[in-house]
PDB file of N, CA, C and O in Angstrom:
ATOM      1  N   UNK A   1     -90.041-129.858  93.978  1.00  0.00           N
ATOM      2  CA  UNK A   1     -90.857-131.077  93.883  1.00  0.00           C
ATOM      3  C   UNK A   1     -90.171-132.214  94.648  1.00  0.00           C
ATOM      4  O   UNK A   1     -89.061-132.651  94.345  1.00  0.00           O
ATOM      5  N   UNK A   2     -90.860-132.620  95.579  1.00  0.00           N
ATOM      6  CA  UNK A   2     -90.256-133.675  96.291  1.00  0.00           C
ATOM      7  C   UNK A   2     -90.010-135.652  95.350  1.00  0.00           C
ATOM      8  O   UNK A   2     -90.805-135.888  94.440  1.00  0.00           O
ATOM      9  N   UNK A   3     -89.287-136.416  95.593  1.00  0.00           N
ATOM     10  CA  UNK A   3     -89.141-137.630  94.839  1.00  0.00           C
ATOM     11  C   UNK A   3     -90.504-138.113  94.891  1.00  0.00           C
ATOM     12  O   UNK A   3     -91.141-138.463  93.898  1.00  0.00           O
ATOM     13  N   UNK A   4     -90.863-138.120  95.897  1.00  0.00           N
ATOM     14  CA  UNK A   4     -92.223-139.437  96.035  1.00  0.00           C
ATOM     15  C   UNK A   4     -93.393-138.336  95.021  1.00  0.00           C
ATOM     16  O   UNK A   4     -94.279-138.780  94.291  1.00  0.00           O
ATOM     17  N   UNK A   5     -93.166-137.254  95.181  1.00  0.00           N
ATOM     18  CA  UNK A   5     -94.768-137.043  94.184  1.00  0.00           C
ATOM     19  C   UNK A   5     -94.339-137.334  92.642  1.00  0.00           C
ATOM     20  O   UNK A   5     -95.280-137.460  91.858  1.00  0.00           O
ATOM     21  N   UNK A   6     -92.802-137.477  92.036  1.00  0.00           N
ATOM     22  CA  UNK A   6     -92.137-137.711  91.332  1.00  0.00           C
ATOM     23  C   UNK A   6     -92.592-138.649  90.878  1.00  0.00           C
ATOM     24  O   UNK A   6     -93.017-138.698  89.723  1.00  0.00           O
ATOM     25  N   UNK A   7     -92.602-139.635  91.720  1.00  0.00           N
ATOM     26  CA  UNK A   7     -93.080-141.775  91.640  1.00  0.00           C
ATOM     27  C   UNK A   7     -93.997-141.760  91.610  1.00  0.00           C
ATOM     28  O   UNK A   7     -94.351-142.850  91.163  1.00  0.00           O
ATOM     29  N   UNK A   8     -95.283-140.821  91.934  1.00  0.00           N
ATOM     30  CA  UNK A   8     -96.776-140.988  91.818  1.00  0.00           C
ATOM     31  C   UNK A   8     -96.694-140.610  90.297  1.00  0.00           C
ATOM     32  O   UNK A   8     -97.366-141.061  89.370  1.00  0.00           O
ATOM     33  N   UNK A   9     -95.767-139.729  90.279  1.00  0.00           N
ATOM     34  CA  UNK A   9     -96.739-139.103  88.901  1.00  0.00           C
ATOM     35  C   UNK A   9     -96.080-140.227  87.428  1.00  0.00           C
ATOM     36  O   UNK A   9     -96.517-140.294  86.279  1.00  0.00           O
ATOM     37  N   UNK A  10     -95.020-140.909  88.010  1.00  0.00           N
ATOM     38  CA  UNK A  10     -94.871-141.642  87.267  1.00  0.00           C
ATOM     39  C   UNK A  10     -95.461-142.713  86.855  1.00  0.00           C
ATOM     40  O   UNK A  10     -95.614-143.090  85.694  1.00  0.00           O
ATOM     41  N   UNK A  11     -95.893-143.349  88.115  1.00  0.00           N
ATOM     42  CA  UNK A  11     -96.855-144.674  88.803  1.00  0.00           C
ATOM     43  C   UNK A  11     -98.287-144.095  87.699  1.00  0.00           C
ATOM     44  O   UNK A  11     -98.737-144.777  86.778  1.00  0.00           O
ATOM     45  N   UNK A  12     -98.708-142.946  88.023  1.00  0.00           N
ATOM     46  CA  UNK A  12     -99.753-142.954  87.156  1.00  0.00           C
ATOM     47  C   UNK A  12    -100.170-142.518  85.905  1.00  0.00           C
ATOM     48  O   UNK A  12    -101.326-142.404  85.497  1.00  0.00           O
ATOM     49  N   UNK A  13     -98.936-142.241  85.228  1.00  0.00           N
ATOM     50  CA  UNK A  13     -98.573-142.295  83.617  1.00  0.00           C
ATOM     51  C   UNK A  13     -98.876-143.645  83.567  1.00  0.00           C
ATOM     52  O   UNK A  13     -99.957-144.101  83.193  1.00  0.00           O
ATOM     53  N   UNK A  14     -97.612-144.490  84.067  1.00  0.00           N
ATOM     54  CA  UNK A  14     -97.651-145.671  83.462  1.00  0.00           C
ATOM     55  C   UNK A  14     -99.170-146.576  83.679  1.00  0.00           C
ATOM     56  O   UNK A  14     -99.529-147.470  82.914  1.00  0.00           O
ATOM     57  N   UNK A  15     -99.907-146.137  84.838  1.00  0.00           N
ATOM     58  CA  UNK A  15    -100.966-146.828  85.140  1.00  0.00           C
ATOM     59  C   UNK A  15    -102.220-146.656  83.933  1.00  0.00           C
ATOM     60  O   UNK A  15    -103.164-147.439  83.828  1.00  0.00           O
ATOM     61  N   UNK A  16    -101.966-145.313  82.963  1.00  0.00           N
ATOM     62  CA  UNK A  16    -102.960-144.615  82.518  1.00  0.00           C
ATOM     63  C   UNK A  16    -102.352-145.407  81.113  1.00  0.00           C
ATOM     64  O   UNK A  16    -103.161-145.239  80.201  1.00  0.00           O
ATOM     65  N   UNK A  17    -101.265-146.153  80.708  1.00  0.00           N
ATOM     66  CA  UNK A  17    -101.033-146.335  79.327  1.00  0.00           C
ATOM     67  C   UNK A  17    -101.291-147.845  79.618  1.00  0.00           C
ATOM     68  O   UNK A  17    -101.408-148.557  78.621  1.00  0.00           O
ATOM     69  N   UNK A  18    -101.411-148.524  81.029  1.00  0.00           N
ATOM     70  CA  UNK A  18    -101.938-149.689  80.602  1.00  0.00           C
ATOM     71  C   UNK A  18    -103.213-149.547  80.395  1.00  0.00           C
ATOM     72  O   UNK A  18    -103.866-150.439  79.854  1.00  0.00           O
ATOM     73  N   UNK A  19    -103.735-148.431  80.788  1.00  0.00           N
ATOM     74  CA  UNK A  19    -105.577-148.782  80.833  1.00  0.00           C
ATOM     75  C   UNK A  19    -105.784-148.798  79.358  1.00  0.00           C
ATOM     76  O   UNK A  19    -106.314-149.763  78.808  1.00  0.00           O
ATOM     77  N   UNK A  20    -105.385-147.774  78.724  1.00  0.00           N
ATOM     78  CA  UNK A  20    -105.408-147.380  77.190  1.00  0.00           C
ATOM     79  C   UNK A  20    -105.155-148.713  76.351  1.00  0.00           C
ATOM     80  O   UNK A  20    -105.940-149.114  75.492  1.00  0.00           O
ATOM     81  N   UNK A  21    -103.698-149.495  76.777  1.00  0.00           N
ATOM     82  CA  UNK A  21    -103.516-150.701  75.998  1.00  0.00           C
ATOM     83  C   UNK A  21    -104.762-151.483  76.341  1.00  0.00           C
ATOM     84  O   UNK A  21    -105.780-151.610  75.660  1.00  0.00           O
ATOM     85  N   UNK A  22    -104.580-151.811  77.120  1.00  0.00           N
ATOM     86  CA  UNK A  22    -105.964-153.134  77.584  1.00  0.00           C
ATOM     87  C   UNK A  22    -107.488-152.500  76.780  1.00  0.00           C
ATOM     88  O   UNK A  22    -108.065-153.262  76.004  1.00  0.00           O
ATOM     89  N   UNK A  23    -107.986-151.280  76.995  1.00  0.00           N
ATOM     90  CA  UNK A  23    -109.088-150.791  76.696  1.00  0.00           C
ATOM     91  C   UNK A  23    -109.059-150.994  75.076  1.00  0.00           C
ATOM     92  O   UNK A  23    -110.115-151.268  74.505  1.00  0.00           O
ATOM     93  N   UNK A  24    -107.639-150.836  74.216  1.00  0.00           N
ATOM     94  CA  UNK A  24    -107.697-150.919  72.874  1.00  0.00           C
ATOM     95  C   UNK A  24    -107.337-152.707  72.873  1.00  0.00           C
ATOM     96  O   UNK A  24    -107.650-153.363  71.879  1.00  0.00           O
ATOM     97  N   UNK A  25    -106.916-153.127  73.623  1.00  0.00           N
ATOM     98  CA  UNK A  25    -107.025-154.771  73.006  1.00  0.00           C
ATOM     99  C   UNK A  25    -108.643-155.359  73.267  1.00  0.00           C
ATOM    100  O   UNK A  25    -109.074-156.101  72.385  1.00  0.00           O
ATOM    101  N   UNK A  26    -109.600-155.040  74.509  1.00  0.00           N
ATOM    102  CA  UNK A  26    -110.659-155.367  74.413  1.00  0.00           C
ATOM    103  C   UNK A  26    -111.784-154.473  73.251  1.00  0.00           C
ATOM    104  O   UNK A  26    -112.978-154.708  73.066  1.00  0.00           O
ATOM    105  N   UNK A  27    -111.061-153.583  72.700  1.00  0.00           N
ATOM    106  CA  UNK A  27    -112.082-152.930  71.290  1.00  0.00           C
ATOM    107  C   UNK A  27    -111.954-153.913  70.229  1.00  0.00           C
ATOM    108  O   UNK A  27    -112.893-154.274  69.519  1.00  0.00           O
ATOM    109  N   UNK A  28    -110.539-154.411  70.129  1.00  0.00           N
ATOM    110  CA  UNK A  28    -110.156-155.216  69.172  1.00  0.00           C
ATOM    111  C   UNK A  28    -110.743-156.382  68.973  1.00  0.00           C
ATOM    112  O   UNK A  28    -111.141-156.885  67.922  1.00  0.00           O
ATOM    113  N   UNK A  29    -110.778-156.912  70.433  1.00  0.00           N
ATOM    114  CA  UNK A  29    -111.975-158.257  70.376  1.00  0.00           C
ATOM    115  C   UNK A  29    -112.803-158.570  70.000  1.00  0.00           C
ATOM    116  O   UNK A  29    -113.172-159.522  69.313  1.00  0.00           O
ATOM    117  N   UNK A  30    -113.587-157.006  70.829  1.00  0.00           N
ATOM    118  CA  UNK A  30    -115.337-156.740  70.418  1.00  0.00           C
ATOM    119  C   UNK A  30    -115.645-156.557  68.799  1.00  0.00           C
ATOM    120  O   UNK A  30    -116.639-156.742  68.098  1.00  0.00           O
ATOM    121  N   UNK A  31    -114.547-156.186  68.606  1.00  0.00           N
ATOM    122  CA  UNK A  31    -114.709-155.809  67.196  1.00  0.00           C
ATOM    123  C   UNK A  31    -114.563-157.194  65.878  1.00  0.00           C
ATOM    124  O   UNK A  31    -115.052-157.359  64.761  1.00  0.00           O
ATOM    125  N   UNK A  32    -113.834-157.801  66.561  1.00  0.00           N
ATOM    126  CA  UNK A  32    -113.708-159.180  65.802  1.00  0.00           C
ATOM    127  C   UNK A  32    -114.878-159.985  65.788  1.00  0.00           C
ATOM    128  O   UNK A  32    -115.583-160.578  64.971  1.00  0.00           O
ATOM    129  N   UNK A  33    -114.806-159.767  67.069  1.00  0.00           N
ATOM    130  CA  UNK A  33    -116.387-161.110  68.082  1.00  0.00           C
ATOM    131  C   UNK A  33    -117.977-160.461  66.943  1.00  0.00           C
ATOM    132  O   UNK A  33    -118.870-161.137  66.432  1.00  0.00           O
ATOM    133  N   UNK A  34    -117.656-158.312  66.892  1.00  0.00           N
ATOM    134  CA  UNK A  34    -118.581-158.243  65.981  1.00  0.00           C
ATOM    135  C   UNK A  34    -119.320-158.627  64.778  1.00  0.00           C
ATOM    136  O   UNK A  34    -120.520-158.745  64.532  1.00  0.00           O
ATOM    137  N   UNK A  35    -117.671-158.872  63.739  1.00  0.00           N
ATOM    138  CA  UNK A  35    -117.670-159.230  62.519  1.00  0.00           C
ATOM    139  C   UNK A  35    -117.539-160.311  62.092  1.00  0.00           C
ATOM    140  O   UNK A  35    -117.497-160.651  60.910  1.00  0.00           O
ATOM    141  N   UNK A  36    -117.453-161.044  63.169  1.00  0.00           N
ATOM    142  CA  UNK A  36    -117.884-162.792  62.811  1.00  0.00           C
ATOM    143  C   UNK A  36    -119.521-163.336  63.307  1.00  0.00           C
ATOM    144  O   UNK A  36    -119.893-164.509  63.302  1.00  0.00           O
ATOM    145  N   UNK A  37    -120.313-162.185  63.706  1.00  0.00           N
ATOM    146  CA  UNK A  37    -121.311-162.346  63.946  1.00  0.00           C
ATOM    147  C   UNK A  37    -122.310-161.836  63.063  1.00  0.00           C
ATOM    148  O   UNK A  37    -123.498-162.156  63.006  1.00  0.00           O
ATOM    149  N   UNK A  38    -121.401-160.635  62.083  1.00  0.00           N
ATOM    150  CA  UNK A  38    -121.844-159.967  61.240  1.00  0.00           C
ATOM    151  C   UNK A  38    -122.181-160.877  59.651  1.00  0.00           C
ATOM    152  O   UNK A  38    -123.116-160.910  58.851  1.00  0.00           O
ATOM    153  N   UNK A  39    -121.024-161.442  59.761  1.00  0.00           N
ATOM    154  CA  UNK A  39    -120.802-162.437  58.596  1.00  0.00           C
ATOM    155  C   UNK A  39    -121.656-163.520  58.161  1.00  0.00           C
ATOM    156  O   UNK A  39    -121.779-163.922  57.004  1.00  0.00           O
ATOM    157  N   UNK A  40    -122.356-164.045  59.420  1.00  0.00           N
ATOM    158  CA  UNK A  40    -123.388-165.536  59.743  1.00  0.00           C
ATOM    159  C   UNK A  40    -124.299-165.240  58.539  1.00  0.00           C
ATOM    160  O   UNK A  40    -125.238-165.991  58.275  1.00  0.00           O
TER     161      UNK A  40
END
């Protein structure tokens, strides 16, 4: 295995656990933004 496919595959771990964080902080939102709309 050469280094650089090494750094891709690292590059896109790490790229794939920000999507996951961000995707679960905007559920979190929606989900708040839900239940204060729920509440009215």
């Amino acid at each position: 295995m050469k280094s650089g496919d090494l750094l891709l595959e690292k590059l896109a771990s790490e790229l794939r656990l920000d999507a996951l964080r961000i995707a679960a902080e905007e559920r979190n939102k929606l989900y708040k933004y839900w239940r204060v709309l729920c509440e009215r």
